[in-house]
C-alpha positions as CSV (number, residue, x, y, z in Angstrom):
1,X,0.0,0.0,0.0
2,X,1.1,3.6,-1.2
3,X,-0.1,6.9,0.9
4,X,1.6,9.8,0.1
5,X,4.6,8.9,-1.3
6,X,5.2,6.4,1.8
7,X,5.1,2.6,0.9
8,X,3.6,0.7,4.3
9,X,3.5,-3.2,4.3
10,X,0.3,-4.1,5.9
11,X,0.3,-7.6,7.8
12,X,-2.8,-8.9,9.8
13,X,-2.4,-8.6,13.5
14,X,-1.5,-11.8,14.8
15,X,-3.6,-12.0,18.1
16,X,-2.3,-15.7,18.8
17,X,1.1,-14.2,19.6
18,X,3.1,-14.4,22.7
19,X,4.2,-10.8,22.6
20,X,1.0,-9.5,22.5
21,X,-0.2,-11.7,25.2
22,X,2.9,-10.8,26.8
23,X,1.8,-7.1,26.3
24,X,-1.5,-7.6,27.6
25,X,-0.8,-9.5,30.7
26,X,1.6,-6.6,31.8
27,X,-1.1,-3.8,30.7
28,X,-3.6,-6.0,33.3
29,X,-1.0,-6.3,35.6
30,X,-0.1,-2.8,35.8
31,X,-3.7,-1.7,35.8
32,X,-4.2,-3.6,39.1
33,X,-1.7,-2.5,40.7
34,X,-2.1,1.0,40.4
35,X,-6.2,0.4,41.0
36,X,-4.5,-1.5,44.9
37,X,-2.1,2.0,44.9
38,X,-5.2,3.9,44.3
39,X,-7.5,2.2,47.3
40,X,-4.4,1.6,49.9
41,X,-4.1,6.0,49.9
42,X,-7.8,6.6,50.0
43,X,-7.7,3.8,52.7
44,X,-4.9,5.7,54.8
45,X,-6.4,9.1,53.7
46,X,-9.5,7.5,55.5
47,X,-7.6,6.9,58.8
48,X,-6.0,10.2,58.8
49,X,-9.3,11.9,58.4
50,X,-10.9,10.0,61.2
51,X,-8.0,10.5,63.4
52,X,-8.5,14.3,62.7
53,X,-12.1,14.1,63.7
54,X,-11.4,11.9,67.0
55,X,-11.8,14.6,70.2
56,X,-9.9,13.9,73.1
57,X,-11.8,13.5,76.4
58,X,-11.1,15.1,79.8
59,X,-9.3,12.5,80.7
60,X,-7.2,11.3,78.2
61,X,-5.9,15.2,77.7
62,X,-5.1,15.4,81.3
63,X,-3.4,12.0,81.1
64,X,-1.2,13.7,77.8
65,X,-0.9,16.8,79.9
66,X,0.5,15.0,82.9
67,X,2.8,12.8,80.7
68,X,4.1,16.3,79.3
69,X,4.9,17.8,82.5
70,X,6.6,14.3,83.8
71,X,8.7,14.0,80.7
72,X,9.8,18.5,81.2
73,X,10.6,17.5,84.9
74,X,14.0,15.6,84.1
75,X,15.1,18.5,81.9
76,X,14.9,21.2,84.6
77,X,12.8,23.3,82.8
78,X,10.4,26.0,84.4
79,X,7.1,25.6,82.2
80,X,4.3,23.5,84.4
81,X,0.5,22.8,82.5
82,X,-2.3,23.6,85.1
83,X,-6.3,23.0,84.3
84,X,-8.1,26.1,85.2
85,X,-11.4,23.9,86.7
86,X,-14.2,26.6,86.0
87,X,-13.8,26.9,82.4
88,X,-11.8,23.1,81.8
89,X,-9.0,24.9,79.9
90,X,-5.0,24.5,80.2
91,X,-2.8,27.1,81.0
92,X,1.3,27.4,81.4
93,X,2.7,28.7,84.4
94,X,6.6,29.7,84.3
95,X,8.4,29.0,87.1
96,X,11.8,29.4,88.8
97,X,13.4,26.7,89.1
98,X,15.0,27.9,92.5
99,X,12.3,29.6,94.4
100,X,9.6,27.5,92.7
101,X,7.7,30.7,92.8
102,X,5.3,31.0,89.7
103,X,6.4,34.0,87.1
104,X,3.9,34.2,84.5
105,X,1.3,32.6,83.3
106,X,0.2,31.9,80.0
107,X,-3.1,33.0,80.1
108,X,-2.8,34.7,83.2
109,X,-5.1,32.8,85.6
110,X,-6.9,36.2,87.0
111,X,-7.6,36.9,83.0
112,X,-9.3,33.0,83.4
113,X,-10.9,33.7,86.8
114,X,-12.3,36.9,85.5
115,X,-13.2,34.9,81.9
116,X,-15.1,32.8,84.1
117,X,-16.7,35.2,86.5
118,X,-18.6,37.0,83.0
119,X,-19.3,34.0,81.3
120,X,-21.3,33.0,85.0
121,X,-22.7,36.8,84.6
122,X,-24.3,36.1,81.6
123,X,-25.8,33.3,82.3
124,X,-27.7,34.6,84.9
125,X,-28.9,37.2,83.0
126,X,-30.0,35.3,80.3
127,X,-31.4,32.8,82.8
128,X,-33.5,35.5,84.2
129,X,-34.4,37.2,81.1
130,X,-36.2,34.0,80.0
């Protein structure tokens, strides 16, 4: 056969033949596993999204909380986590590590106390307004 100027044997395609077997099996094979790729990330994209959604309870973050301040103790450092009860928040306090005297806080607990104290407020008022 003859198109444009270019002469092209034309043979019929043998489909008996091991190369093209050969060519199939690794198209299927290659097929499957990117289709196993494919569902092993959406699986593990699964678990990370449910992990993100998964809320800690009371206990289990003061159980991190206490593990944090037990780990900080060996390394003579000053920070110390504290549970402000009213409103069931954490707070740092800074210490020194001589006078174990508190320096700062981190929210200052009177900035808490006084958090708590309006938050109380309001809900008396609105309490009594209905």
């Amino acid at each position: 056969m003859k198109i444009n100027g270019m002469v092209s044997s034309t043979r019929p395609l043998d489909v008996n033949s091991s190369a093209l077997k050969e060519s199939v099996a690794k198209i299927v094979e290659v097929t499957t596993l990117k289709e196993q790729h494919q569902d092993k990330q959406l699986s593990i994209q699964n678990d990370i999204d449910k992990e993100k959604k998964k809320e800690l309870t009371k206990d289990e973050a003061e159980q991190i909380v206490n593990g944090i301040n037990e780990f900080l103790k060996p390394k003579f450092t000053s920070l110390n986590f504290k549970m402000h009860e009213e409103l069931d928040r954490y707070y740092v306090e800074v210490i020194d590590k001589e006078t174990k005297k508190v320096i700062r806080e981190i929210p200052s607990k009177e900035l808490l106390d006084m958090y708590a104290k309006m938050t109380d407020f309001l809900g008396l008022i609105i309490d009594k307004k209905f």
